[in-house]
NUZAPA-656667 format. One line per field, with one value per residue (C-alpha): residue number from 1; residue in one letter; y, x, z. Coordinates in pm, whole numbers, plus 32768, in hexadecimal, padded with zeros to 4 digits. Layout:
BEGIN
seq	c(NUM ...)
type	c(A ...)
y	c(Y ...)
x	c(X ...)
z	c(Z ...)
! end
This chain:
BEGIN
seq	c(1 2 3 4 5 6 7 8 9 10 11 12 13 14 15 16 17 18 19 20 21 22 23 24 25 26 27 28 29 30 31 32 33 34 35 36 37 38 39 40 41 42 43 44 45 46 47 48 49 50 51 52 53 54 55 56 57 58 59 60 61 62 63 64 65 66 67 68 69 70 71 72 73 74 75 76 77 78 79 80 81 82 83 84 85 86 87 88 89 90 91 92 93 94 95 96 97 98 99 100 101 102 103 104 105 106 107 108 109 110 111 112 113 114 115 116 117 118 119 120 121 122 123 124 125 126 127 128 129 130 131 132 133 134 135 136 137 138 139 140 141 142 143 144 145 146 147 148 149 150 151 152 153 154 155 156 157 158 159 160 161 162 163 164 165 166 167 168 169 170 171 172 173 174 175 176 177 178 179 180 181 182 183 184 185 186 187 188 189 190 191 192 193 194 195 196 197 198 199 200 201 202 203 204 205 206 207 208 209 210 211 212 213 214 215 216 217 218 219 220 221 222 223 224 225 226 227 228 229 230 231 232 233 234 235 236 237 238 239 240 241 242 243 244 245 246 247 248 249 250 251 252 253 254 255 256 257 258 259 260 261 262 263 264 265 266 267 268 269 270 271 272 273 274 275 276 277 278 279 280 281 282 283 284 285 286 287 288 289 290 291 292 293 294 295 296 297 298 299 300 301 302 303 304 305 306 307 308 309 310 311 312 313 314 315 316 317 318)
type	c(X X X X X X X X X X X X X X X X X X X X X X X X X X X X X X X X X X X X X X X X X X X X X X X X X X X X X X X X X X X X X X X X X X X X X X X X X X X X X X X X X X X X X X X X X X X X X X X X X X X X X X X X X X X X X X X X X X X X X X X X X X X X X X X X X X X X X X X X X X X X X X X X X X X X X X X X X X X X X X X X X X X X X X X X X X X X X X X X X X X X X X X X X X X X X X X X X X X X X X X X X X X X X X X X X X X X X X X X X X X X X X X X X X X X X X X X X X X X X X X X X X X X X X X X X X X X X X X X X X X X X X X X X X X X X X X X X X X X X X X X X X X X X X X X X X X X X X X X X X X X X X X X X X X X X X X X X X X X X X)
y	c(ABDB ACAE ADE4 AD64 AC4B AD00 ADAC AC6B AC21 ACEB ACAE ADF3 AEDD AFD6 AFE4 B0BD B0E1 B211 B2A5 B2EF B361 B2F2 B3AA B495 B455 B42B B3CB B254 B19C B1C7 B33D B230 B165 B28E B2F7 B189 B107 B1F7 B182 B014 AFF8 B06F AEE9 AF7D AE58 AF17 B048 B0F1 B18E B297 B28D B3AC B3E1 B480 B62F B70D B7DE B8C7 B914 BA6A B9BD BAAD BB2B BB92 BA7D B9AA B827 B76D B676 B575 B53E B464 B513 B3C8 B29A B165 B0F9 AF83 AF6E B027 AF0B ADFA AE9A AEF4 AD67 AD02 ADBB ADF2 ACC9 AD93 ADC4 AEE1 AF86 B03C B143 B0FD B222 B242 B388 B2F1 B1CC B0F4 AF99 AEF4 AFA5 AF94 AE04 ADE4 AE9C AD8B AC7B AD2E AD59 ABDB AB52 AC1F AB89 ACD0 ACB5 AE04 AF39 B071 B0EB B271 B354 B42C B592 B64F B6B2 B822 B856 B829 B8A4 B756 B5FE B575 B3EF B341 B2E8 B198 B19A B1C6 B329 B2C3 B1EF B115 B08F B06C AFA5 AECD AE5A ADF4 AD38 ACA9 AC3A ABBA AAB6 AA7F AB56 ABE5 ACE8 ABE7 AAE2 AA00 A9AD A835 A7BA A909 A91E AA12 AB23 AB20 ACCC AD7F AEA6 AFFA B139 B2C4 B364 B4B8 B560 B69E B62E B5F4 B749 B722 B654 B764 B6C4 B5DD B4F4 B4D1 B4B3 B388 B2F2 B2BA B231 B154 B0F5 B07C AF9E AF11 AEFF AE44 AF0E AE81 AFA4 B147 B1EC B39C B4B1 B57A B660 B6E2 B6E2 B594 B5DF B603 B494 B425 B4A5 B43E B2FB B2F1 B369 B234 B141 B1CA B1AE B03B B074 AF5D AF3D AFA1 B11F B19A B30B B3A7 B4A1 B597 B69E B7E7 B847 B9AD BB25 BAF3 B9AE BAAB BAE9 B9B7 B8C8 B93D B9B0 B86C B78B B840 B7FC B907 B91B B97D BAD6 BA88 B9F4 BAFB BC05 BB26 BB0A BC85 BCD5 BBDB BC93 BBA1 BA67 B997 BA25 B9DC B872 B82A B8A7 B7C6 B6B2 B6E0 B6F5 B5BF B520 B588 B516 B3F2 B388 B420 B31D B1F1 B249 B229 B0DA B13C AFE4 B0A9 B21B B24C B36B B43A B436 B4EB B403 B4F3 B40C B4EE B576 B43A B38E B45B B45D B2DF B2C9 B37F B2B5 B151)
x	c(8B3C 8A14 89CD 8870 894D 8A45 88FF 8865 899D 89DD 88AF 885B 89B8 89CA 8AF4 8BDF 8C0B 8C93 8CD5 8E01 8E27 8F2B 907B 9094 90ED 9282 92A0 92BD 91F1 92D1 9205 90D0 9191 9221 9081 9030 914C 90E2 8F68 8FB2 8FD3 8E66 8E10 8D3B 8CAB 8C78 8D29 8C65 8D07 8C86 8C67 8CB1 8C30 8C9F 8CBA 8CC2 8DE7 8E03 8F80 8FAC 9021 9128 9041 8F37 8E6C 8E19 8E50 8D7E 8E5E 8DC2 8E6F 8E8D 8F34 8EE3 8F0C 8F38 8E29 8E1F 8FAF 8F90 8E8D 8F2F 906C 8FB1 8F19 9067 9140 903B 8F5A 8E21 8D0A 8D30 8C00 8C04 8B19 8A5C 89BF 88D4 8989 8A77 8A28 8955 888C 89AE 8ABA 89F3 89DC 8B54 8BB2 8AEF 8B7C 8CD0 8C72 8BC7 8D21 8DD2 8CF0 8C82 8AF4 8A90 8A19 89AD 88AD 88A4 8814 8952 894B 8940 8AA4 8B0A 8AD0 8959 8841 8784 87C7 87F3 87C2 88AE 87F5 87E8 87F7 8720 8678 8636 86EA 85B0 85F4 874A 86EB 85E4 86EF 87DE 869E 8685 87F7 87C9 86B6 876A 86C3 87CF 8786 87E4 86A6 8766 887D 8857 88D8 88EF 899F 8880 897D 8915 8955 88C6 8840 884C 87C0 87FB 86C3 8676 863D 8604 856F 863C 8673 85A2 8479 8335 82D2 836C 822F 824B 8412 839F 8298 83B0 848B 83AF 83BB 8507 84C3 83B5 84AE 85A7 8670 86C6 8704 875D 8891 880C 888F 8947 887F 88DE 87A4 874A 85E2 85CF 8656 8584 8432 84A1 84E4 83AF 82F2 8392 831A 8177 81CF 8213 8380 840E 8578 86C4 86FD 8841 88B0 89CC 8A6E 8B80 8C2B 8C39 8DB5 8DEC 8D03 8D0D 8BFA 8B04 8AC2 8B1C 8A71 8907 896C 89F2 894B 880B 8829 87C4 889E 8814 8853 88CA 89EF 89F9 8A39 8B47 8C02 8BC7 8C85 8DB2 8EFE 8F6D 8F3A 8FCE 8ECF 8DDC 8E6B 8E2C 8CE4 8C7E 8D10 8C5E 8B0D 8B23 8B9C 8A72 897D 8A28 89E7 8876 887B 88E3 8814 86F7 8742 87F8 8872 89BC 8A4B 8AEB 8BE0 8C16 8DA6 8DF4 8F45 8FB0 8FD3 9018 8EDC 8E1B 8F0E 8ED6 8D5F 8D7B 8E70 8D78 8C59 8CC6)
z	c(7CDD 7CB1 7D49 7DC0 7E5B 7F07 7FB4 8031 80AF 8170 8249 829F 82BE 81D7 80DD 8048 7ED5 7DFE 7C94 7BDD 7A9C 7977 796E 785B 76F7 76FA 787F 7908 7A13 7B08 7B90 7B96 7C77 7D47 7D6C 7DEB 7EAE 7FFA 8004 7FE2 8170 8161 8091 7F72 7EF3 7D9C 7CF3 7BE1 7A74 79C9 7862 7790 7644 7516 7507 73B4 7388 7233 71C9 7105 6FA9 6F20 6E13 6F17 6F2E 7055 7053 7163 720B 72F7 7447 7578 76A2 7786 76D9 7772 787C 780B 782F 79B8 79EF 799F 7A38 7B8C 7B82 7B85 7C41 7D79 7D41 7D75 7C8D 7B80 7ADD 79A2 7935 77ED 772B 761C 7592 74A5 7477 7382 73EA 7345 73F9 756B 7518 7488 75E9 76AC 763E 7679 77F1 780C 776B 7877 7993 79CA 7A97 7AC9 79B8 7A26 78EC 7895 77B2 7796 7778 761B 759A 75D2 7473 749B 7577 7586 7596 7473 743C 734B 7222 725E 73D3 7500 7541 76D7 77CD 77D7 7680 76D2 7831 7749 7659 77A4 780E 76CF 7698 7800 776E 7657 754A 744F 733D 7246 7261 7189 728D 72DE 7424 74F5 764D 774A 7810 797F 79C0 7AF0 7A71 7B2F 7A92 7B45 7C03 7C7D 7DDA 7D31 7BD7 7A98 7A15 78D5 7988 7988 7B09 7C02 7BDB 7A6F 7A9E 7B92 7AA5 798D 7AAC 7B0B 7972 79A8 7AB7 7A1B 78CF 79A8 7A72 7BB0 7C86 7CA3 7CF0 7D42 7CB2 7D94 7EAB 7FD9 80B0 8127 8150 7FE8 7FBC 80D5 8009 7EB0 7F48 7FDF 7EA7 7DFC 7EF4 7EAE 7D4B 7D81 7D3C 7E25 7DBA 7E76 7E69 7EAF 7EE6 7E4B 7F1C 7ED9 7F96 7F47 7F39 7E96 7E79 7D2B 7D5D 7E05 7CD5 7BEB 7C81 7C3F 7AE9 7A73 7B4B 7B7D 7CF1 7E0B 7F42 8095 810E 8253 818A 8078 818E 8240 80F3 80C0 81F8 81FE 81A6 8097 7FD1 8105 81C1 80E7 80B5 8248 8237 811C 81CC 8324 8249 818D 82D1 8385 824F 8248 83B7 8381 8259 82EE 843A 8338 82A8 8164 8092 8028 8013 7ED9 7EA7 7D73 7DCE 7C5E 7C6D 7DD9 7EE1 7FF5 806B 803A 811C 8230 8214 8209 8322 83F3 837D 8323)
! end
């Protein structure tokens, strides 16, 4: 079923939904499992995978030289798909990027997920490989998530690269694409961020899933700023607790996302990570609440394959 489904039927109540991402390289599903199994009480009508793309490594050669070697630390999102559809009978969306792959290779993975009876996509840029400063398109794939949300749209009305096809089959996927609270790092304003979003809707995309923030006001006027831009699709937060010191930090260097001070000085004064843990857990339980109070469709949490925490926000909230 499609996400925009689930929504309208729920008539109203808002849902829970939440992330995981694919085990390492060398370990089985079973740890993906082990991160779902405690939140399935909460009835997520749809789990989301993250898809991981390719990394650069160089390997000293003996001689001195350096061989570039291409590697996947987290294969396998189609496979945890159809393995979540099966074993939980809830909807599993994978995360589609432009980095890394070529028109040919975003359509080959399509069909994949329509054979697999999979409905939902969630369509990203990516983010440049560590190797590199700036994204880097491949050279012949998509340079924005827009392109990548057209060709969805197109596959969906049965337009494949190859005009020559006779007799195509349209996919039916309900396309969701990431907005920002706080503006995507690289956009120069949060009008012009919200202008290319609004691109993707009008490319196809059927609704947003946030970036993570933890000041709901900041949701409430992004979402708001949407709505005046004519914007009129479903608009989901993401939410994560902060767990750990070390995030003070981390989290608006990697995610570019600020974090109010009346919880930066909390965190500051806890004794230790478990103190820190509780803290992030009474925060998201409280913007959760503030969320729902305000109408929210779902709350989807970035669970980073740790089930723990999200549980007991849930518990407290579902």
């Amino acid at each position: 079923m499609k996400v925009t489904e689930h929504i309208k039927n729920a008539n109203g109540k808002t849902l829970f939904s939440f992330e995981i991402l694919p085990p390492l390289k060398g370990q089985n599903i079973q740890s993906i499992f082990d991160g779902i199994d405690p939140l399935m009480e909460f009835n997520p009508p749809f789990i989301d995978v993250t898809y991981h793309r390719e990394e650069y490594e160089y390997k000293e050669l003996p001689n001195g030289l350096l061989q570039k070697k291409i590697v996947k630390k987290r294969p396998g999102t189609v496979g945890i798909c159809a393995a979540i559809q099966n074993k939980y009978q809830v909807d599993a969306i994978p995360h589609i990027l432009c980095g890394g792959f070529t028109k040919e290779d975003t359509e080959n993975f399509l069909i994949d997920l329509d054979f697999l009876g999979i409905d939902n996509v969630v369509a990203l840029r990516g983010d440049a490989v560590k190797s590199e400063i700036y994204f880097k398109p491949e050279k012949e794939g998509h340079r924005y998530a827009s392109e990548l949300v057209e060709q969805i749209a197109n596959l969906n009305k049965s337009v494949y690269l190859d005009e020559d096809l006779k007799n195509t089959t349209a996919t039916d996927f309900c396309i969701g694409v990431a907005g920002y609270p706080e503006k995507h790092m690289e956009a120069p304003s949060m009008d012009s961020d919200i202008h290319f979003l609004k691109q993707k809707i009008k490319n196809g995309a059927d609704y947003i899933i946030t970036q993570m923030f933890f000041d709901n006001q900041k949701f409430f006027d992004f979402a708001s700023k949407c709505r005046a831009e004519g914007i009129t699709v479903p608009i989901i937060p993401g939410l994560k607790p902060i767990a750990t010191k070390k995030q003070l930090n981390l989290i608006p260097h990697r995610f570019k996302v600020d974090l109010p001070d009346c919880l930066i000085m909390e965190v500051v004064k806890a004794k230790d990570d478990e103190g820190v843990k509780q803290i992030g857990i009474e925060w998201c339980i409280e913007q959760s609440k503030q969320l729902i109070a305000a109408g929210t469709p779902v709350l989807h949490y970035y669970s980073m394959g740790k089930a723990e925490n999200i549980k007991r926000i849930a518990s407290a909230v579902f």
